[in-house]
C-alpha positions, 0 to 999 in steps of 0.5 A, a space after each residue: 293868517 299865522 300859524 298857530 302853535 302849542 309849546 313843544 315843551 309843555 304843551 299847556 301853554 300857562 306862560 300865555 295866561 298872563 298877557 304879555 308887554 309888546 312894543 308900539 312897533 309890535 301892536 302896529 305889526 299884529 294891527 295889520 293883520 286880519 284876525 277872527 278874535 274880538 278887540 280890544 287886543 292891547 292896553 296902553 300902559 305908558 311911556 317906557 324908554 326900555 322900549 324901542 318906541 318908548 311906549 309900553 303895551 300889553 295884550 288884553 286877558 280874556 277868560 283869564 289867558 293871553 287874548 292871542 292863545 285859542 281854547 287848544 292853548 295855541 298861539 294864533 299869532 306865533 309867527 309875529 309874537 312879541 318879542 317877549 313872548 319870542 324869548 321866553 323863558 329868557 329876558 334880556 338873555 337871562 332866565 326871566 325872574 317870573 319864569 317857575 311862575 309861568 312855565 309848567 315845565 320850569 315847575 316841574 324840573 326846577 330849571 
């Protein structure tokens, strides 16, 4: 099973409550692993050539947090995160545009 970690950073995790965009190659990836969580874990949202694979999805919310973050805030599959979620507060190696949105630090420090 992967590990399981809380940001460094702000420790409150509200960059996960919105669910994150993942690449086909990435749903398969995060399918094959063996999870206590119940499905579904994604939502199909379409044909995407920003993608690698050309087709777009995004993990599902629950309780109003990324079906991947548990009650402690911590990702139970940071090992094999998205690669959006890998590079945040960075999209396409700039700050992402909903950044101070997301990031309780970011709030904080007007980064």
């Amino acid at each position: 099973m992967a590990k399981e970690v809380v940001c460094k950073v702000c420790g409150l995790g509200v960059c996960c409550r919105e669910g994150v965009e993942a690449d086909l190659w990435e749903v398969g990836r995060i399918l094959e692993e063996s999870l206590d969580i119940s499905r579904p874990w994604f939502k199909y949202l379409g044909r995407d050539k920003r993608f690698p694979s050309g087709y777009k999805f995004s993990t599902v919310l629950k309780n109003r947090r990324c079906v991947f973050q548990n009650k402690q805030n911590r990702c139970v599959i940071y090992e094999i995160r998205p690669r959006f979620c890998e590079e945040f507060p960075l999209e396409g190696g700039e700050k992402a545009p909903y950044y101070h949105r997301l990031c309780h630090y970011g709030k904080k420090k007007k980064i």
